[in-house]
C-alpha atoms as one frame of an Amber mdcrd trajectory, in Angstrom:
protein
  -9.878  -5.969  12.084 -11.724  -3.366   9.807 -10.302  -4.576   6.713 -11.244
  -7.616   7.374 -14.930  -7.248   7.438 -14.749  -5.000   4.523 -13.423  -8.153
   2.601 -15.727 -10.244   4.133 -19.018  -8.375   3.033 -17.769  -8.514  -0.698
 -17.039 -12.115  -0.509 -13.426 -11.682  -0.808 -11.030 -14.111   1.260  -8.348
 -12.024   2.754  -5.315 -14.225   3.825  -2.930 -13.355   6.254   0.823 -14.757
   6.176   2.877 -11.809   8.570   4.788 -13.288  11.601   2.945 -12.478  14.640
   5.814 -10.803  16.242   6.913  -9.104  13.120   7.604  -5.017  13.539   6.312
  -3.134  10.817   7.339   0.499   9.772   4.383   3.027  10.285   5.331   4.025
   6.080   5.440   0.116   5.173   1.538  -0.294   6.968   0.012   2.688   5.197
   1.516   1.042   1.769   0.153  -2.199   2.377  -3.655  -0.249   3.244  -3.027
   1.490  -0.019  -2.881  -2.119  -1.728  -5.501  -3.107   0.726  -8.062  -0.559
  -0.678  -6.784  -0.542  -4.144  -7.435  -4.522  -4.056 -10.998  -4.547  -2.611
 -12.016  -2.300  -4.956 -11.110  -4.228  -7.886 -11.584  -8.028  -6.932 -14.692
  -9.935  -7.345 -16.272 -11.394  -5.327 -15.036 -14.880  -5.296 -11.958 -13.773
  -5.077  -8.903 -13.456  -2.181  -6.222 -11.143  -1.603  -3.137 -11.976   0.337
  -0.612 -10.447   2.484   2.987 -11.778   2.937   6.081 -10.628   4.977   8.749
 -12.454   4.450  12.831 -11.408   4.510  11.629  -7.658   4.670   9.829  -7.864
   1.411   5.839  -7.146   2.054   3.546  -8.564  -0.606   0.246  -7.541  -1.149
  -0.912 -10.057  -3.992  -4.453 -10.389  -5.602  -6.288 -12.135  -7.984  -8.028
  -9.439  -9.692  -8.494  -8.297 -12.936  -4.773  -6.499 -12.882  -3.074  -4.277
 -15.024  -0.850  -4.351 -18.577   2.759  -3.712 -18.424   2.221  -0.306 -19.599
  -0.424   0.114 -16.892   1.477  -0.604 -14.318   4.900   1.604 -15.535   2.506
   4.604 -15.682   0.410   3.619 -12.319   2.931   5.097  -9.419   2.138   8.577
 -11.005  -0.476  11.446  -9.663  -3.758  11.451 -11.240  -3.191   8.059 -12.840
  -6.178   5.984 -13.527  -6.849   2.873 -15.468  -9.517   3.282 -18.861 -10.752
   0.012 -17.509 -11.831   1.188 -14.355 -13.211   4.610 -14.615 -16.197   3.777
 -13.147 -14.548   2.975  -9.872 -14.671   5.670  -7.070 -11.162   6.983  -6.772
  -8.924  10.015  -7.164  -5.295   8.170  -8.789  -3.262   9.367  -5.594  -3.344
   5.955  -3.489  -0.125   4.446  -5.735   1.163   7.579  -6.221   1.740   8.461
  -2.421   2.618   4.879  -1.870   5.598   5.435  -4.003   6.763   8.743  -1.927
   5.952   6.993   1.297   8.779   4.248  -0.368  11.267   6.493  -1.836  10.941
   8.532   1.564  11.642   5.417   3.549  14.504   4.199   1.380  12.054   1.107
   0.297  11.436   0.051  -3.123   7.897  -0.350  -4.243   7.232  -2.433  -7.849
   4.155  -3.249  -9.499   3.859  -6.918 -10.554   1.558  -9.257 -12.253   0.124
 -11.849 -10.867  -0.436 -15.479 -11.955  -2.678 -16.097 -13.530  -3.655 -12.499
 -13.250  -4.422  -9.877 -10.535  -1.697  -7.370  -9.327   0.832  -7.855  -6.693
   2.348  -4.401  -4.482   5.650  -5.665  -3.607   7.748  -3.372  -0.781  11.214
  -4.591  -0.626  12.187  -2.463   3.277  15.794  -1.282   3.563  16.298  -2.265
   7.146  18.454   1.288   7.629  15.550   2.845   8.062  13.213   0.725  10.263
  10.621   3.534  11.633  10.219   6.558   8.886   7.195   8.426  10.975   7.690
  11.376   9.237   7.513   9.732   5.517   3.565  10.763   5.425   4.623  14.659
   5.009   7.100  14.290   1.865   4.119  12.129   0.018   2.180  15.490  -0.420
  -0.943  14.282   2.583  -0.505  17.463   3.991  -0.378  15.311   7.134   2.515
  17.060   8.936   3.343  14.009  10.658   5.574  13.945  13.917   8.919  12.659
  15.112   9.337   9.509  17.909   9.228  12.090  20.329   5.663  13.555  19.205
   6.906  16.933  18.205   5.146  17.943  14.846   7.507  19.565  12.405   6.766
  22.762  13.491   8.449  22.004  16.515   5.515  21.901  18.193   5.002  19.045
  21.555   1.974  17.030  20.274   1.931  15.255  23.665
């Protein structure tokens, strides 16, 4: 796994707590690599991140340096970026599309804090809508994103 040896070579201890059979949306796994990069960037090394699935509520929990309660109302927005961290590589988009990806998917997505501190990405799935593939397009990617037959939007057979 990628991510893992990303974490690894910083000296961050990624832990893993997702049933092995558990079926993941395609919208729910690009949120949690969202958190995923968001969280790497911004814990020390030292420190561990760690993933949870548990009743359909994915939690992507660190224990970073975090963010204020007003950080985190204004952090699902375009553009938005922390004074803290300005001098981390990064263009404010990754929590913003996160949110469309939820909203598209009927999910809720909420910013928490973490104990003692750090940042938890908590994505509470509405099991009506198990397998959003097309949720990429209405977060503004430009990814046009196809249906679970493979056509593209367009109409057009990706196959």
């Amino acid at each position: 796994m990628y991510k893992s040896q990303v974490y690894a070579a910083k000296g961050v201890r990624l832990e893993l707590d997702v049933p092995e059979a558990a079926e993941i949306p395609e919208a729910a796994a690009r949120i949690a690599d969202i958190a995923l990069d968001n969280a790497q960037k911004f814990v020390p090394e030292g420190g561990t991140v760690t993933v949870t699935l548990l009743d359909g509520v994915l939690r992507v929990a660190d224990d970073g340096p975090g963010l204020s309660e007003e950080e985190r109302s204004e952090a699902l927005g375009r553009f938005w970026r922390s004074g803290a961290h300005a001098n981390v590589p990064g263009s404010g988009l990754g929590l913003a599309i996160a949110a469309e990806l939820a909203r598209a998917c009927g999910a809720g997505l909420r910013l928490l804090p973490a104990v003692p501190h750090g940042l938890v990405v908590e994505l509470r799935l509405d099991q009506a809508h198990p397998d959003p593939l097309d949720a990429t397009d209405r977060a503004g990617t430009g990814q046009a994103g196809t249906d679970r037959a493979g056509t593209d939007r367009a109409g057009t057979d990706r196959a």
